[in-house]
GUKOLDREN-75313 format. One record per atom (N, C-alpha, C, O): residue number from 0; residue in one letter; y, z, x. Coordinates in pm, 1 decimal. Layout:
# residues N
<k->NUM&r->A&c2->Y&c3->Z&c1->X> .
...
# end
This chain:
# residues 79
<k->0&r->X&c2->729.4&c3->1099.2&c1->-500.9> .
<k->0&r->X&c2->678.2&c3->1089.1&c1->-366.5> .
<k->0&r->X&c2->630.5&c3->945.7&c1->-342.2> .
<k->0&r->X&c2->551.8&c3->889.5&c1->-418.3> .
<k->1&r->X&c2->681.1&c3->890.4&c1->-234.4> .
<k->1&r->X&c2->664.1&c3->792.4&c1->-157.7> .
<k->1&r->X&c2->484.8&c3->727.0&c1->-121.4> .
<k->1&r->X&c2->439.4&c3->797.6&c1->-31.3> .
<k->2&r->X&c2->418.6&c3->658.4&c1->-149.2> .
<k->2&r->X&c2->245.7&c3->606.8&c1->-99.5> .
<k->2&r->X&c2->291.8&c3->499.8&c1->-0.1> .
<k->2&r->X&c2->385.2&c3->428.2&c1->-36.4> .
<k->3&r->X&c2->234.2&c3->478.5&c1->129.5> .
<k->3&r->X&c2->211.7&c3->364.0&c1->188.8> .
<k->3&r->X&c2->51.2&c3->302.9&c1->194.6> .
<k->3&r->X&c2->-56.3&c3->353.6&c1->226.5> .
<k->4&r->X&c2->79.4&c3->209.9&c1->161.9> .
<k->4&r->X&c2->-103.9&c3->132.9&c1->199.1> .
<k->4&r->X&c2->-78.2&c3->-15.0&c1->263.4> .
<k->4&r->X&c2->-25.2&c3->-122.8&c1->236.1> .
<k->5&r->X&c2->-178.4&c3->76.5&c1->406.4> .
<k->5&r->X&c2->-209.5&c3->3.5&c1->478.5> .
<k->5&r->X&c2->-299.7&c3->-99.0&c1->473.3> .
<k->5&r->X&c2->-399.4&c3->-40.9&c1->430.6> .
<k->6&r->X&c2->-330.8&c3->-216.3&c1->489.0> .
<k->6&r->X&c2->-463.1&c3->-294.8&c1->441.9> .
<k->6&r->X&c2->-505.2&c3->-393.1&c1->621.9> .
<k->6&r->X&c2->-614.1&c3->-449.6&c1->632.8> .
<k->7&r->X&c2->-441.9&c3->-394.5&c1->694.5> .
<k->7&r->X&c2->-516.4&c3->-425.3&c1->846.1> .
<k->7&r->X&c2->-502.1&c3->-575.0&c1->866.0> .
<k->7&r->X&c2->-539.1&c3->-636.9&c1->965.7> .
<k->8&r->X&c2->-446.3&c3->-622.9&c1->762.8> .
<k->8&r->X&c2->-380.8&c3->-746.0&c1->808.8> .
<k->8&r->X&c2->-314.6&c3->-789.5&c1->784.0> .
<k->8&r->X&c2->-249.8&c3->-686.0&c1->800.0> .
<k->9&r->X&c2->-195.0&c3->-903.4&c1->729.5> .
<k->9&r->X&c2->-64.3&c3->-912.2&c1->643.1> .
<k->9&r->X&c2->-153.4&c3->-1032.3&c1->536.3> .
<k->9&r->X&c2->-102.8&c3->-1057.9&c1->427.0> .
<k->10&r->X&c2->-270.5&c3->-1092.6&c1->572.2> .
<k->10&r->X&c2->-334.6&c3->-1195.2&c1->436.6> .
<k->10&r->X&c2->-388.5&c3->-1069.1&c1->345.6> .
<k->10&r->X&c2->-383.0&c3->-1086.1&c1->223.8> .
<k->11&r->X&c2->-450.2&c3->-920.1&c1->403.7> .
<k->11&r->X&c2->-536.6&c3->-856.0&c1->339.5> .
<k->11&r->X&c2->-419.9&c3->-833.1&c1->209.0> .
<k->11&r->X&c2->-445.7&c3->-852.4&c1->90.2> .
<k->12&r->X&c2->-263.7&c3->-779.5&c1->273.6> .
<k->12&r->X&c2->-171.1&c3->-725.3&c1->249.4> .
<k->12&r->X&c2->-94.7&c3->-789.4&c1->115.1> .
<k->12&r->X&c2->-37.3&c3->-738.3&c1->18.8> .
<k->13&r->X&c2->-126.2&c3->-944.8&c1->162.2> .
<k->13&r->X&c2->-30.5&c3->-1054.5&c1->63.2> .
<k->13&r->X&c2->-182.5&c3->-1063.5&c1->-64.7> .
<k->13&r->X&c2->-162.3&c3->-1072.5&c1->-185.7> .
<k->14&r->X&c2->-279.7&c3->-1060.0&c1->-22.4> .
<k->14&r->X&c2->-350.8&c3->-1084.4&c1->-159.0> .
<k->14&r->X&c2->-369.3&c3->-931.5&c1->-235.7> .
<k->14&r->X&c2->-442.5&c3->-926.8&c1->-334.6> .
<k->15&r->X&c2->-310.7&c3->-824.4&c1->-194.5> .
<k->15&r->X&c2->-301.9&c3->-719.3&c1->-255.5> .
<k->15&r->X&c2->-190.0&c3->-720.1&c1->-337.9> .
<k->15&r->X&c2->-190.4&c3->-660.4&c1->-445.6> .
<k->16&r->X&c2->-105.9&c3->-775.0&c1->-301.7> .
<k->16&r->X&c2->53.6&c3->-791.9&c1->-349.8> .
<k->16&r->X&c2->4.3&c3->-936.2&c1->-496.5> .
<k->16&r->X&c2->54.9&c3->-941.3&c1->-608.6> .
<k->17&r->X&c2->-76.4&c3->-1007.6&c1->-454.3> .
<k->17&r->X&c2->-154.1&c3->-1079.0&c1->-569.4> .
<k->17&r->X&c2->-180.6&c3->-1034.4&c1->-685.1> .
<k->17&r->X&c2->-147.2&c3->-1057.4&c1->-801.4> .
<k->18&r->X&c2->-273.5&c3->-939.2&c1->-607.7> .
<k->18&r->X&c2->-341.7&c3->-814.6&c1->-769.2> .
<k->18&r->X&c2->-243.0&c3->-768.4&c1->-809.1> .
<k->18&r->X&c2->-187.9&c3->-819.5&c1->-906.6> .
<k->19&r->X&c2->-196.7&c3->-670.7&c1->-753.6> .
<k->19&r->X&c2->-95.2&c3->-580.8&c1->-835.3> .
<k->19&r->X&c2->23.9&c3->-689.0&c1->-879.6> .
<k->19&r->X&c2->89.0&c3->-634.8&c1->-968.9> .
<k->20&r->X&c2->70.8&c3->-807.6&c1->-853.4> .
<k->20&r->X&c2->174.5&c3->-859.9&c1->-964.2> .
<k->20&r->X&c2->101.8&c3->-877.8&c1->-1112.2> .
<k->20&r->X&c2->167.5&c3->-869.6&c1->-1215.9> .
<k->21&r->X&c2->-46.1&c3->-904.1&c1->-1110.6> .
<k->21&r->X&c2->-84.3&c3->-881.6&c1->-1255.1> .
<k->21&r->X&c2->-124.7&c3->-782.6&c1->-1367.6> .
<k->21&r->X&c2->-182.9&c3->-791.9&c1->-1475.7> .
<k->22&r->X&c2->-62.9&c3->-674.9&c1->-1287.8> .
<k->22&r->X&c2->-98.9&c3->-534.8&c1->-1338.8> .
<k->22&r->X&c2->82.5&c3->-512.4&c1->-1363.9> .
<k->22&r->X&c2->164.6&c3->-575.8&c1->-1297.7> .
<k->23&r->X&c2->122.4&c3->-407.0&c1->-1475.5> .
<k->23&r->X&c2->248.5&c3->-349.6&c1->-1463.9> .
<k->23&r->X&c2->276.9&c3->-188.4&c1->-1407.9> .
<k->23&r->X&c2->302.0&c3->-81.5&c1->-1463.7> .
<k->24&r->X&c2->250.7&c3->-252.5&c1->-1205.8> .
<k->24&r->X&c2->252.7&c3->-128.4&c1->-1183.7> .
<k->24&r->X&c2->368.8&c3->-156.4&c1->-1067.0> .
<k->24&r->X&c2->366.5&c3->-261.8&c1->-1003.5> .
<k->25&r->X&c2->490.1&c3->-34.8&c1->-1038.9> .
<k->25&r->X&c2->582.0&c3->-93.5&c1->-940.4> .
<k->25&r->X&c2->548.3&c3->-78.6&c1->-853.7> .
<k->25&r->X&c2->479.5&c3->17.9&c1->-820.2> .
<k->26&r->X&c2->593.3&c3->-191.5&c1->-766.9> .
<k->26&r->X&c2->523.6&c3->-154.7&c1->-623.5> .
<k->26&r->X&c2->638.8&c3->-232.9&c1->-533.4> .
<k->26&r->X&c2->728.8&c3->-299.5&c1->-584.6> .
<k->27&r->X&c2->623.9&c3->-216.8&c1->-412.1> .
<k->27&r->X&c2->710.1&c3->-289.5&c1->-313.2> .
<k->27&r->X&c2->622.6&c3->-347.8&c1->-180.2> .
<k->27&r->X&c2->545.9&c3->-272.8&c1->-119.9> .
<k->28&r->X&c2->638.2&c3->-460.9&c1->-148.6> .
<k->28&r->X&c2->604.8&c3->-529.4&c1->10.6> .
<k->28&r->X&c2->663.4&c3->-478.6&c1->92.5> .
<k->28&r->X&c2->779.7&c3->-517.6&c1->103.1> .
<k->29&r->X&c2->626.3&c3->-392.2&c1->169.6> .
<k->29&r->X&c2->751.5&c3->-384.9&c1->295.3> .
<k->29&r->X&c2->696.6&c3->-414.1&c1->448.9> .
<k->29&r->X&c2->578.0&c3->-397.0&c1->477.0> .
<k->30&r->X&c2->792.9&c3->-459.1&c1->544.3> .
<k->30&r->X&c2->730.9&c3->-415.4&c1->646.2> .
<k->30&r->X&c2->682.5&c3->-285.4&c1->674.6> .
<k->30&r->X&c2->744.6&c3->-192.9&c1->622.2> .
<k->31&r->X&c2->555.6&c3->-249.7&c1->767.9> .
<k->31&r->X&c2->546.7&c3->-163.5&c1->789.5> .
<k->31&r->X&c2->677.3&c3->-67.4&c1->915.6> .
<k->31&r->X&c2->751.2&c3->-120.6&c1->998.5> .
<k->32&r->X&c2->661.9&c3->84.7&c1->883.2> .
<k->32&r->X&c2->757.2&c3->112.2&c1->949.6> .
<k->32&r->X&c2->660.7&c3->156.7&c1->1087.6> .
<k->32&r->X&c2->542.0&c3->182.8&c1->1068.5> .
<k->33&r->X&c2->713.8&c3->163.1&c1->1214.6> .
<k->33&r->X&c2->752.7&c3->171.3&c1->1300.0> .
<k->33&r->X&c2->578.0&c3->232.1&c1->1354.8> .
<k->33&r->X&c2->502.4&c3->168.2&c1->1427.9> .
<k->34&r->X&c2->555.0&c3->344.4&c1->1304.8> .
<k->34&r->X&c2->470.5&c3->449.2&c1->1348.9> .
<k->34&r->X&c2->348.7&c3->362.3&c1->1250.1> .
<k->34&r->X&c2->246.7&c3->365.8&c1->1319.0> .
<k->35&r->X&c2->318.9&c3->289.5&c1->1123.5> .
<k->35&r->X&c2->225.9&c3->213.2&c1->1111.2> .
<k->35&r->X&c2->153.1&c3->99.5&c1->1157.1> .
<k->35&r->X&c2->40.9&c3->56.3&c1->1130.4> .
<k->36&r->X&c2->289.2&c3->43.3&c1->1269.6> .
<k->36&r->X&c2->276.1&c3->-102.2&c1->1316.8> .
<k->36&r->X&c2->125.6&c3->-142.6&c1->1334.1> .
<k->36&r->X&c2->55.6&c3->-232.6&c1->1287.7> .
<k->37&r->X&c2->101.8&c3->-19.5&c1->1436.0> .
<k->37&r->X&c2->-52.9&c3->-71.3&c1->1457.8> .
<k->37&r->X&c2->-171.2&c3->-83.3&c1->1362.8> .
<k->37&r->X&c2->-282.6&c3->-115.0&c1->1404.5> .
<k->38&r->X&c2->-150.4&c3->-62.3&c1->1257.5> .
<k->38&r->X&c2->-222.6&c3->-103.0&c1->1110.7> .
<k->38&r->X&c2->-216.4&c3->-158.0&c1->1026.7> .
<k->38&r->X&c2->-288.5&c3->-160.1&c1->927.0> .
<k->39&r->X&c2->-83.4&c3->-240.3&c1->1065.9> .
<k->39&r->X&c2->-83.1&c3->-346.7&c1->965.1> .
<k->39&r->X&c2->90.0&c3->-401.2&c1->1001.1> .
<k->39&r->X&c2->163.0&c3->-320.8&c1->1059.2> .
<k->40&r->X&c2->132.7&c3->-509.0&c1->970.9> .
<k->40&r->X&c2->243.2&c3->-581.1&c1->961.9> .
<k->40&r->X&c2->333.7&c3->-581.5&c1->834.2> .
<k->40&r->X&c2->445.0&c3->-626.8&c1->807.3> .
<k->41&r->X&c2->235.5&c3->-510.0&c1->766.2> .
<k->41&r->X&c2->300.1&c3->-496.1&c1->621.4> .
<k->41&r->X&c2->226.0&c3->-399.7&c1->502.2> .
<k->41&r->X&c2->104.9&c3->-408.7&c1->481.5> .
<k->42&r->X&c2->291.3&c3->-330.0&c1->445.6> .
<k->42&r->X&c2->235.3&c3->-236.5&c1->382.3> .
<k->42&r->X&c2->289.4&c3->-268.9&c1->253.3> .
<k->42&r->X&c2->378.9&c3->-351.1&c1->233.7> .
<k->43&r->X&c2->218.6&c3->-186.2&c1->148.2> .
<k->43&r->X&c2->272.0&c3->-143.2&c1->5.3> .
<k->43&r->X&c2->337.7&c3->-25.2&c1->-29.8> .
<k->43&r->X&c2->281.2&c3->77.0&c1->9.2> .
<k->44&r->X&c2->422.6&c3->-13.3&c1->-81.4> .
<k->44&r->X&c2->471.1&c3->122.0&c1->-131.0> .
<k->44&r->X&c2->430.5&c3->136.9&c1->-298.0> .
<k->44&r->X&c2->419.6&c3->29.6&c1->-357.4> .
<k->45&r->X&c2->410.3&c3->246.9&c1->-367.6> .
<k->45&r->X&c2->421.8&c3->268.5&c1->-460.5> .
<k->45&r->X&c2->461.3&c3->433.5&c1->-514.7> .
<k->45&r->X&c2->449.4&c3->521.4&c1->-429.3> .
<k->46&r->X&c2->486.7&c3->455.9&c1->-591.5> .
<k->46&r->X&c2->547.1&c3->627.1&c1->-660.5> .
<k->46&r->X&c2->403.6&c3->711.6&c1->-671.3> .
<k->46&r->X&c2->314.7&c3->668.1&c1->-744.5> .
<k->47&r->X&c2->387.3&c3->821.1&c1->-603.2> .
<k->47&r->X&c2->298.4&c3->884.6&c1->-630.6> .
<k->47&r->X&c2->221.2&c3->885.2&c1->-797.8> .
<k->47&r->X&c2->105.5&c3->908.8&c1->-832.6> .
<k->48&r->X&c2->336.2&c3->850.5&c1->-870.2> .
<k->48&r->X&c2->276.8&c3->808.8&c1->-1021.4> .
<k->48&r->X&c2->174.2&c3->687.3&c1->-1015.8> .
<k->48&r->X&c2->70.1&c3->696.7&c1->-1080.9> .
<k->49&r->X&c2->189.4&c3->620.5&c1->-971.3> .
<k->49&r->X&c2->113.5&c3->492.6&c1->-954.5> .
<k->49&r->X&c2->36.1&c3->494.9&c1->-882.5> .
<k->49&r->X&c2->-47.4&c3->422.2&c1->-936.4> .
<k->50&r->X&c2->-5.7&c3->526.2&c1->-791.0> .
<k->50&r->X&c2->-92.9&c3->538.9&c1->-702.3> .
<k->50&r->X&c2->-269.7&c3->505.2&c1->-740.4> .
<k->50&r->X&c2->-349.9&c3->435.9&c1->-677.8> .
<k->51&r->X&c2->-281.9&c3->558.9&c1->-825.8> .
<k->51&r->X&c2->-434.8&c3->619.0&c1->-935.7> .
<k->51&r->X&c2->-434.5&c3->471.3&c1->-965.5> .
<k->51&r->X&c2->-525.1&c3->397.1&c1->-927.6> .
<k->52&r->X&c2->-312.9&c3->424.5&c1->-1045.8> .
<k->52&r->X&c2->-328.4&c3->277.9&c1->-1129.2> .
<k->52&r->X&c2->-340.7&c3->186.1&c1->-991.9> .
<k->52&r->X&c2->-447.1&c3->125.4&c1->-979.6> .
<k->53&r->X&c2->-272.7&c3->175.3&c1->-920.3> .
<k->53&r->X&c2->-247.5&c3->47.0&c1->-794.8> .
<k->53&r->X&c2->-383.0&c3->32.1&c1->-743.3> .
<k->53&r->X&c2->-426.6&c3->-81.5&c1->-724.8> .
<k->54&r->X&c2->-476.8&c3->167.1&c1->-710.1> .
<k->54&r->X&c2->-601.4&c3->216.4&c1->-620.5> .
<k->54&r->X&c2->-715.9&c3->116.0&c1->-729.4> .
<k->54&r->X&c2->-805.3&c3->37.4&c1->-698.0> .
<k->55&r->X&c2->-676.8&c3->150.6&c1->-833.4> .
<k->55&r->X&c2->-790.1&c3->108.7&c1->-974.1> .
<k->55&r->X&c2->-782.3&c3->-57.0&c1->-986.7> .
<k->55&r->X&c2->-881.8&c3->-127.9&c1->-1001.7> .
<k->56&r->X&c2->-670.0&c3->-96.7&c1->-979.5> .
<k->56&r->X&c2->-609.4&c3->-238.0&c1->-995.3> .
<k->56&r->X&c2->-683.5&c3->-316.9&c1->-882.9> .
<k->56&r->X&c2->-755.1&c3->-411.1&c1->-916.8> .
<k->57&r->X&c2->-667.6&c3->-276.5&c1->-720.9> .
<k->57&r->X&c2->-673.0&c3->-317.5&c1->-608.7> .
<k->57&r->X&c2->-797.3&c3->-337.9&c1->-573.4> .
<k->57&r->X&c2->-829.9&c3->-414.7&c1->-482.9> .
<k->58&r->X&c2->-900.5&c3->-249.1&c1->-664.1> .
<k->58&r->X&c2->-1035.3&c3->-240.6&c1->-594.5> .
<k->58&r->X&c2->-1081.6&c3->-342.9&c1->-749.8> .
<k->58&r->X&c2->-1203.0&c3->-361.2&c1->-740.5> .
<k->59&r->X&c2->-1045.2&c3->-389.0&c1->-838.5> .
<k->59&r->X&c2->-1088.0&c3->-425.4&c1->-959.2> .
<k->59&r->X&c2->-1041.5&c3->-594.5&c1->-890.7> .
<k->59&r->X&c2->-1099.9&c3->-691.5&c1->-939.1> .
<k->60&r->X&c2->-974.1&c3->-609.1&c1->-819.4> .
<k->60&r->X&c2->-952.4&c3->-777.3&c1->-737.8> .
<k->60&r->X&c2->-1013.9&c3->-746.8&c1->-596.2> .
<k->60&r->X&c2->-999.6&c3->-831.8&c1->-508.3> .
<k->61&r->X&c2->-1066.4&c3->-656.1&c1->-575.3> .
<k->61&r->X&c2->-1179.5&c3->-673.2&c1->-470.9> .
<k->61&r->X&c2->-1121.0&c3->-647.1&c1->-336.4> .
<k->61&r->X&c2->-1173.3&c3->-670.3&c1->-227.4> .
<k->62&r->X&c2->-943.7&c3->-568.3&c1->-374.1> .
<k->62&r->X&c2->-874.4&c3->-560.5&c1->-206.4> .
<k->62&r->X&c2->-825.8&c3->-413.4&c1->-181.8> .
<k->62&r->X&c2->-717.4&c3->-365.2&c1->-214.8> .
<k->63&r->X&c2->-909.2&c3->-365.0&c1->-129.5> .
<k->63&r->X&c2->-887.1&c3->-200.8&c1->-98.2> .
<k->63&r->X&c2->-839.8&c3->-194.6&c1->61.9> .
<k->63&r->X&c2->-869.6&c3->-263.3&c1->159.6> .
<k->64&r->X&c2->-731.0&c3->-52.3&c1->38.0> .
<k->64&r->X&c2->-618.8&c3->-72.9&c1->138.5> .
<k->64&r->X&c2->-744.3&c3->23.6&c1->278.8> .
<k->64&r->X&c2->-830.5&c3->111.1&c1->270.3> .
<k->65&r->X&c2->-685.3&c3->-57.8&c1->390.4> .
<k->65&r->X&c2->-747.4&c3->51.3&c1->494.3> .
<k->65&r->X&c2->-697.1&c3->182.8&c1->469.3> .
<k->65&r->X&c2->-749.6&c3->267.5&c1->397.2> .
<k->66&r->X&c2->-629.2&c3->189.2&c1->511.2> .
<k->66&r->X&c2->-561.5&c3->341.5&c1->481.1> .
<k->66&r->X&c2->-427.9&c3->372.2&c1->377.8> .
<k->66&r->X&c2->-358.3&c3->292.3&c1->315.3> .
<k->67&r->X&c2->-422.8&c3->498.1&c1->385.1> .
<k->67&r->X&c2->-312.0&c3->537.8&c1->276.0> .
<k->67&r->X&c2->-220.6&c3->650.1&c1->289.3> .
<k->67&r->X&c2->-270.5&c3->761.0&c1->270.6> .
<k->68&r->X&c2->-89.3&c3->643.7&c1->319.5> .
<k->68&r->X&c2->3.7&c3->743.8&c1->388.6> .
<k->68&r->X&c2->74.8&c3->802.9&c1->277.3> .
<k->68&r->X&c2->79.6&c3->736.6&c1->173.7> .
<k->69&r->X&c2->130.0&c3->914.1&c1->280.8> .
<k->69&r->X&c2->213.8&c3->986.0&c1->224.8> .
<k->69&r->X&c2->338.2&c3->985.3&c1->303.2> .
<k->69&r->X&c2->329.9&c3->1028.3&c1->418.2> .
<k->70&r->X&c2->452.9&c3->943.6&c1->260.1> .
<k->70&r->X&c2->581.6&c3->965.9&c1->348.9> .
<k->70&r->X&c2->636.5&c3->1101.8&c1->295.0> .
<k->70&r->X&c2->667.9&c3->1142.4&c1->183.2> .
<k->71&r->X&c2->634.8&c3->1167.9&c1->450.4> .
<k->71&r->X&c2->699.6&c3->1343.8&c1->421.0> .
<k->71&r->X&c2->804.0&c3->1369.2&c1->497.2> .
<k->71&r->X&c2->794.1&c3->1455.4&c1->584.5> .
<k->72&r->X&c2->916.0&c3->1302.9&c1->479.0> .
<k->72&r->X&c2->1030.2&c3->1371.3&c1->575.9> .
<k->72&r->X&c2->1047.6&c3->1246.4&c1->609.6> .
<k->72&r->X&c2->1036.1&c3->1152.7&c1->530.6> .
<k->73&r->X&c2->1081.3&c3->1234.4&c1->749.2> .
<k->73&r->X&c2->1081.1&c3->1094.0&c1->820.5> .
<k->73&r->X&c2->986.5&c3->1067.5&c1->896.8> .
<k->73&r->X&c2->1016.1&c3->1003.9&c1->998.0> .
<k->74&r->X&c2->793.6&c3->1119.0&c1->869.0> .
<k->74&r->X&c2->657.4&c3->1055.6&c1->924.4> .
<k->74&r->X&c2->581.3&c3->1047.3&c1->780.3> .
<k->74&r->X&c2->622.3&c3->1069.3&c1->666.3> .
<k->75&r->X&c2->472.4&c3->1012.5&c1->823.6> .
<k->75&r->X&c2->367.7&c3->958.1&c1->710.5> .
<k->75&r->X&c2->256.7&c3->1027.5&c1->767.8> .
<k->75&r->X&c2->228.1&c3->1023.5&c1->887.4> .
<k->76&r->X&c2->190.8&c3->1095.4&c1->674.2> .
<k->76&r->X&c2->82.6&c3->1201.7&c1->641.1> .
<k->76&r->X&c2->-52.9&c3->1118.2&c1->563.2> .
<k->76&r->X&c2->-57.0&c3->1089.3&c1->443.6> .
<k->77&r->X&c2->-154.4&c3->1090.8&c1->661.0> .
<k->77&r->X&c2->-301.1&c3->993.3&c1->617.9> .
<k->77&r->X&c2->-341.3&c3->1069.7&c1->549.7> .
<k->77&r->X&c2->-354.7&c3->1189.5&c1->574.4> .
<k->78&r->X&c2->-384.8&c3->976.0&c1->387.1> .
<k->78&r->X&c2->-426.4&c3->1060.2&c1->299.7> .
<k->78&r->X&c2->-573.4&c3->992.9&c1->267.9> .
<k->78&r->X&c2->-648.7&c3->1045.1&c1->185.7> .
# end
């Protein structure tokens, strides 16, 4: 399963993408899609496996995401 995290700005977004390159956890930059726009310009994806590690990583460099979606189908479910 699919995580999106939102963080409310694309600097909040790029220094999150900071932390997690020094952790070995996968993750992806993406634009945000369509129905997130208004929360951000850019989101993270990661595997519901990762999630726990990325959350632990993110708040340990001091950048916790505004929000956090579940992609279910073709919408995203605020978790």
């Amino acid at each position: 399963m699919e995580y999106l995290m939102a963080f409310g700005s694309t600097h909040r977004a790029l220094k999150a993408e900071e932390v997690l390159r020094g952790y070995s956890i996968a993750f992806r930059l993406l634009p945000a899609p369509r129905a997130l726009e208004p929360y951000c310009d850019l989101v993270i994806s990661v595997k519901g496996e990762d999630l726990g590690a990325a959350m632990e990583a993110l708040a340990s460099g001091g950048v916790r995401p505004k929000s956090t979606y579940r992609k279910e189908g073709e919408g995203y479910v605020k978790v």
